[in-house]
N, C-alpha and C positions, 0 to 999 in steps of 0.2 A: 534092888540095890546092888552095885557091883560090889561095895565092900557094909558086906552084914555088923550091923549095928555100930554103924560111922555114916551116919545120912550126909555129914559136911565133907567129907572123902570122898564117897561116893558121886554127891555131885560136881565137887574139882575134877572127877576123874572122865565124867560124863562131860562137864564145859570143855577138858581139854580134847576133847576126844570130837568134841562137835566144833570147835575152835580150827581142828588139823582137819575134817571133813568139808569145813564153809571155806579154808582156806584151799582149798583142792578144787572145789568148784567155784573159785574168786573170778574166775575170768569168762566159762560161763553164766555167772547171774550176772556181772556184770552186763555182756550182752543181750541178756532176758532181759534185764532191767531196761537197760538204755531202747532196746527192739518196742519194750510195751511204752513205755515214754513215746516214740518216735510214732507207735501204731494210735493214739490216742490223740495225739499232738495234729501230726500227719491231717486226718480227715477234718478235724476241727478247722486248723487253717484254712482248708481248700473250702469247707463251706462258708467260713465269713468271707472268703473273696468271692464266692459265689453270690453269696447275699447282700455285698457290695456292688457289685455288676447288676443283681437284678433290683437291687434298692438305685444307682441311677437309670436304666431304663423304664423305671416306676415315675421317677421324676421327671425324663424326658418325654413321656406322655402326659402325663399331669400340665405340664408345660404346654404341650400342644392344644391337650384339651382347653385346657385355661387360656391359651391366647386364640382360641377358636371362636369359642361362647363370648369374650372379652371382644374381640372383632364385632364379634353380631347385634353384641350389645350396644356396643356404642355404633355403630353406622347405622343402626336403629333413632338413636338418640340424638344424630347428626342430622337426619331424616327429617323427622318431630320437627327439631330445630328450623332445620329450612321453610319446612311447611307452616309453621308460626313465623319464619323472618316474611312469609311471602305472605299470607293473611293480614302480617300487620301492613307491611307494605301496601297493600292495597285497598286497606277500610281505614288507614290514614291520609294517604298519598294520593290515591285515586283522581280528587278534584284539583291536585296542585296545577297542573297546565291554566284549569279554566282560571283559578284562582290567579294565576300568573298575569294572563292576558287582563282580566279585570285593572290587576294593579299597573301594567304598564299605562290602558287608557285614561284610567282614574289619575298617573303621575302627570301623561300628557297635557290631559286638561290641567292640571294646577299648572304645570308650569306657564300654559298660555295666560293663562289668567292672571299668574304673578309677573308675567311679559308687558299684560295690559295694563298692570296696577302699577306696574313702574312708568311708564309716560309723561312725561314731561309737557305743561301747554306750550305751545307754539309760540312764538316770538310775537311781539306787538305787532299790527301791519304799518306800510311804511307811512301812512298818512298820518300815523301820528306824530312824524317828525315836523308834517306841514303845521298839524297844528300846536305842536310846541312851540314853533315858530311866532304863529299867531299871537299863541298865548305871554310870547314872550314881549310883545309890542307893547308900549306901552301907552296908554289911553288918552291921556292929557287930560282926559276928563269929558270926553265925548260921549255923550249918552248912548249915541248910537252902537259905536264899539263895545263900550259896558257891557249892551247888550247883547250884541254878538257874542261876545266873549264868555259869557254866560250861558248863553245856551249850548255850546260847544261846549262848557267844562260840564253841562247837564248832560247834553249827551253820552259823551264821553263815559262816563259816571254809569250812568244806566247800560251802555253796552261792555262794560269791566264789572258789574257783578252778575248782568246777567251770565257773562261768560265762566265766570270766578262759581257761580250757582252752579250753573252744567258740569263742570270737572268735580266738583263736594259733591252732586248728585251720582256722577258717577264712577269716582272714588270709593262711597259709599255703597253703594249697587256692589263693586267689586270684592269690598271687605264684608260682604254680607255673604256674598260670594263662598269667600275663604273660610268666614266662620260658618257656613254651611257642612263645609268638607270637616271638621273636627269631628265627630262622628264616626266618620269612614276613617277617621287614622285611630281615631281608640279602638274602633271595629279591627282596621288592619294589624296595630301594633298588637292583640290581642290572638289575633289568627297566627301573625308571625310567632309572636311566644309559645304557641299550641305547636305549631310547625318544627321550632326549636326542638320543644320538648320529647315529638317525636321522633324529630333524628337523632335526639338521645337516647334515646332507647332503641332504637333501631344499631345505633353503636356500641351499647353493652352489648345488645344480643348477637350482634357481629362479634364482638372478644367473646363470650362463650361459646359461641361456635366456632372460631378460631382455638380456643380451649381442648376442645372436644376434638377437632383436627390432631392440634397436636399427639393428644390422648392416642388416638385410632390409630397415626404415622408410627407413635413407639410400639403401639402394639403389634403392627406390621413388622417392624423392625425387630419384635423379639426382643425386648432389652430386658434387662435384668432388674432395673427399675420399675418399668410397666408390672414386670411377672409378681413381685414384690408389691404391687400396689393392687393387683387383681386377685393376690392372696389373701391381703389383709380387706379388703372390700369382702371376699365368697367366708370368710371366718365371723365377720360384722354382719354379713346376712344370714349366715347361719345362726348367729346365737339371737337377733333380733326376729327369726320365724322360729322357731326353739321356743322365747318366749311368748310369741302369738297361738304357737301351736297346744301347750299348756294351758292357755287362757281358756283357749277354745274347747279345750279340753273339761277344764273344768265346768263350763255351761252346758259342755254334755252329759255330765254329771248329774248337773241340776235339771237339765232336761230328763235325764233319766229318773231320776228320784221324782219328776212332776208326772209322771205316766204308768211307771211302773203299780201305785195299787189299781190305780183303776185299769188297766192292761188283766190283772189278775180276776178280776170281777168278770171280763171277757172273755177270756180262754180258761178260769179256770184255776181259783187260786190253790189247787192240790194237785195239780199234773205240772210231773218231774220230768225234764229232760235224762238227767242225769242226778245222782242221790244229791248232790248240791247244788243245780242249776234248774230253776224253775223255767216256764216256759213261757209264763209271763214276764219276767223279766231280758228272756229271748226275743221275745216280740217286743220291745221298747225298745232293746236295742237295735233289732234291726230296720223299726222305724227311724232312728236318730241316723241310720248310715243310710237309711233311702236318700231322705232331708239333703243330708250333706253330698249324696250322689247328683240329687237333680241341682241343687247350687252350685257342684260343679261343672254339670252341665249346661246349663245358665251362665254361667261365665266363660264357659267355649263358645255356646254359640254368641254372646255379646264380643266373641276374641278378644278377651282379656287376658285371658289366661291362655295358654297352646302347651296343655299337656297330652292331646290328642291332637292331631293335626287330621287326621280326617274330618274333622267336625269343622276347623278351619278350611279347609279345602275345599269343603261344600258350595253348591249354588248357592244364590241369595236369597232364592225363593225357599229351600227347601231348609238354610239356617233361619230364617227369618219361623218357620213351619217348629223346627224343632224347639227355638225361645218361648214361643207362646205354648208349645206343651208342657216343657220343664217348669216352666210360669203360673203354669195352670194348678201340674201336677203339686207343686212346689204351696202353693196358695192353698190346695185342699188337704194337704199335710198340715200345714199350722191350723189349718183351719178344723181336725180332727185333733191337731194337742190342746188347741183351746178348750173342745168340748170334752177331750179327756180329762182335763184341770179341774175343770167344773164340777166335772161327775164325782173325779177325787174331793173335792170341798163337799158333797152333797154324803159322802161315804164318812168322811171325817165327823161332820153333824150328824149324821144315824150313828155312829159310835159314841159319840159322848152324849147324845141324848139318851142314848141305854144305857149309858154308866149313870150319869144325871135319874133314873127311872129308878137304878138297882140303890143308887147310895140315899143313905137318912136325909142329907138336906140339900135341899134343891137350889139351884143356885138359879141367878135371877139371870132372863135372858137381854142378851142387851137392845140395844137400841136397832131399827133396821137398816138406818142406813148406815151404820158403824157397821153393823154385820155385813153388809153388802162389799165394802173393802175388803178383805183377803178374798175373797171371789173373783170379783173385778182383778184383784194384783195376778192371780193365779192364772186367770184366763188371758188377760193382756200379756205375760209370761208367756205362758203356751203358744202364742198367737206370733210372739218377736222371735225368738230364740232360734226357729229354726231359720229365720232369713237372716240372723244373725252368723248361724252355723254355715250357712251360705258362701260366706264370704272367706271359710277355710281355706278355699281355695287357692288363694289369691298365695297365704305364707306355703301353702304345702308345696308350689310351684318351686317358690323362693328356695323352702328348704332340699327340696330336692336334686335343685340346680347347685346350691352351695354344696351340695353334699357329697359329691364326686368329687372336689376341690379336697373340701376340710379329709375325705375319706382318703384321697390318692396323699396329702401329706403326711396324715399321720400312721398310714399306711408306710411309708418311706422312713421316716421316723423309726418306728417299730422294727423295719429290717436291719436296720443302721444297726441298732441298741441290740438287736440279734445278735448281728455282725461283732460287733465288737464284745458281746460274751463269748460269743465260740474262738475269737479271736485270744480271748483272755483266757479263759478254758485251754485253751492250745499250749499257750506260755506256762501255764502252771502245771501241765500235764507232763511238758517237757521239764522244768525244774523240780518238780517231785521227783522224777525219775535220777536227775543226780543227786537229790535229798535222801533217795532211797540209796543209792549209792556208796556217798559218803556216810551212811547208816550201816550199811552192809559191814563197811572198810573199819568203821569203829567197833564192830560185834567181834572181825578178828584182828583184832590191834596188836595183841603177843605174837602170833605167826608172823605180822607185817614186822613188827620190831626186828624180830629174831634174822626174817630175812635182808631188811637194812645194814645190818651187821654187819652179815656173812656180806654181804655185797659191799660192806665196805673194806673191809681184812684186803690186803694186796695179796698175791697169792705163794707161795710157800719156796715155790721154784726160785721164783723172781726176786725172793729175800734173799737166799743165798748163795745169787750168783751177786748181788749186791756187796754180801759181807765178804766174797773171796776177793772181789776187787778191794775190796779196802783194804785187807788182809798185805795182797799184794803191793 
């Protein structure tokens, strides 16, 4: 204490004393101040621009990779498509020529035929003018004429229906003709409508292939549209192989739980890998990832899948050699989880018939062929699941290819969000520093007062050379 037994003296005398000391070094802290602000500030900035620059050349790869795979995709699927317009084209279309030539000969003849059935009989010949003539005589009543006259209108008579017969005969002949060909036009109109219908469809699948064109042309072209469309398609495959990869997950699960006691009976249910990993349950699992190994192998060599390309690359002889092994191998795997299942329902029954043995009442066994159901389910289980597991393949493909996509955006993402806290961080580092500042300037506010003052007072000289002018 500077002044003994005055602690409130003491420390006025200590504040003004540290008051004239902070204001003596006002101008260096201010400098320290504003230097650590600026040293703080400083690096922060230059790394969110940093992280900016490298968050867009994270996107302009993302970009290229996506409209790489997005190219391969669809000119794959432009492919497909032609090889389906041309299959159809030719297991529809194939016969059209013969088909053609039939219908020109088939139109030909009707037309002659309706050429013939129009015809017209030929005019009277001229003698029947002579005997109009005749007939227009009149008889007087001479027998002989009578007579004549009569046999002339007889004959007459019989050679006008005989002839009148032969054109009905063969008018008839010709309409029988016509109604023969009804048939061949329900047959024709029928093929025609079939024909129709396949160059309807042959002109969808042209607009989807034109579709698809389209697609592939913006992809080429980079647009921002396509990018934007290739994004949200690799995010849709990723969360729809995400949830096939879970599923699948989960039957490996239950595959696992269907093998694991009876795995212990074989290797050993008291040898430990490690103090909490048995070794039977190491062997389950590494049967379940054989399984799922040669299924995906099975689906390379079927090139469905091309997550290996040496196995697509292969001869045809020597993939055709590797399907029937994987197929094989693949087939004696289920074919040992079935009898794993089994042996587990057989281990199951020796346990509860020893519980059944130990406890007072016995319980009644059931029927056999009810008992024979969880058997059958367990072994029929064991038998599916791993060609089920099989088929993993197929999303893990999926997800792996979305996943460079979903991984480069939010990847990008993430730098941005960097970026702009080190950016933020930057700004606040620098206004702290004149917070500290103006913190500093309020700690000696009496020194600053006192020197306001004095710096405002005009100075002593220049008063009075002021008052001798007035004077004068």
């Amino acid at each position: 204490m500077i002044w003994p037994g005055n602690p409130a003296l003491s420390a006025l005398i200590l504040a003004l004393l540290a008051m004239g000391l902070l204001y003596a070094a006002r101008k260096p802290m201010h400098e320290l101040i504003r230097s650590l602000g600026q040293a703080l500030g400083g690096p922060l900035r230059v790394s969110a621009r940093w992280l900016l620059a490298a968050a867009k050349e994270i996107q302009q790869r993302n970009k290229a990779v996506l409209l790489a795979y997005g190219q391969l995709e669809t000119g794959q699927r432009v492919e497909r498509e032609f090889e389906r317009l041309g299959a159809m084209v030719t297991r529809e279309l194939q016969g059209y020529p013969t088909l053609q030539r039939k219908l020109l000969d088939e139109i030909t003849r009707i037309e002659e035929d309706y050429r013939k059935c129009g015809e017209v009989p030929p005019p009277p010949p001229e003698w029947t003018e002579a005997v109009a003539a005749i007939a227009s005589v009149k008889s007087s009543g001479n027998e002989l004429v009578l007579k004549l006259l009569d046999e002339i209108n007889r004959s007459i008579k019989g050679i006008h229906d005989k002839t009148i017969g032969e054109y009905r005969r063969s008018y008839e002949s010709r309409h029988r003709i016509l109604e023969g060909f009804m048939p061949f036009w329900r047959s024709l109109d029928k093929t025609l409508g079939q024909v129709d219908k396949n160059l309807s469809s042959l002109v969808s699948s042209a607009a989807g292939i034109d579709a698809h064109m389209a697609k592939y042309e913006a992809i080429n072209a980079g647009s921002d549209k396509a990018q934007h469309a290739l994004t949200v398609s690799a995010f849709t495959q990723f969360a729809i192989a995400a949830l096939v990869m879970t599923i699948a997950a989960g039957g490996a699960f239950i595959n696992f739980k269907l093998i694991a006691l009876p795995m212990s009976e074989m290797v050993g249910a008291g040898d430990y890998l490690t103090s909490a990993l048995r070794t039977a349950e190491v062997a389950a699992l590494v049967i379940i990832l054989v399984e799922a190994s040669m299924g995906l192998f099975l689906l390379e060599a079927l090139r469905i899948t091309h997550l290996f390309p040496r196995i697509g690359n292969m001869g045809e002889r020597m993939r055709r050699r590797m399907l029937w092994i994987a197929l094989t191998l693949l087939c004696i795997l289920a074919s040992v989880e079935a009898a794993l299942a089994l042996m587990r329902d057989m281990l199951i029954a020796d346990k509860q018939a020893l519980l059944q043995s130990l406890a007072a009442v016995q319980a009644a066994p059931a029927d056999g062929w009810v008992a024979l159901i969880p058997t059958a389910g367990q072994m029929l289980l064991g038998f599916i699941l791993p060609f089920a597991l099989a088929f993993v393949a197929i999303p893990l493909e999926s997800l792996i290819h979305s996943s460079r996509t979903v991984g480069g955006v939010l990847l990008a993402a993430l730098v941005r969000a960097t970026a702009f806290v080190l950016r933020f961080a930057g700004h606040v580092a620098r206004h702290v520093s004149r917070v500290l500042i103006r913190l500093y300037d309020v700690a000696i506010v009496v020194p600053l007062l006192v020197e306001r003052l004095v710096k405002s007072r005009p100075p002593a000289r220049a008063l009075d050379i002021d008052v001798e002018r007035t004077h004068a």
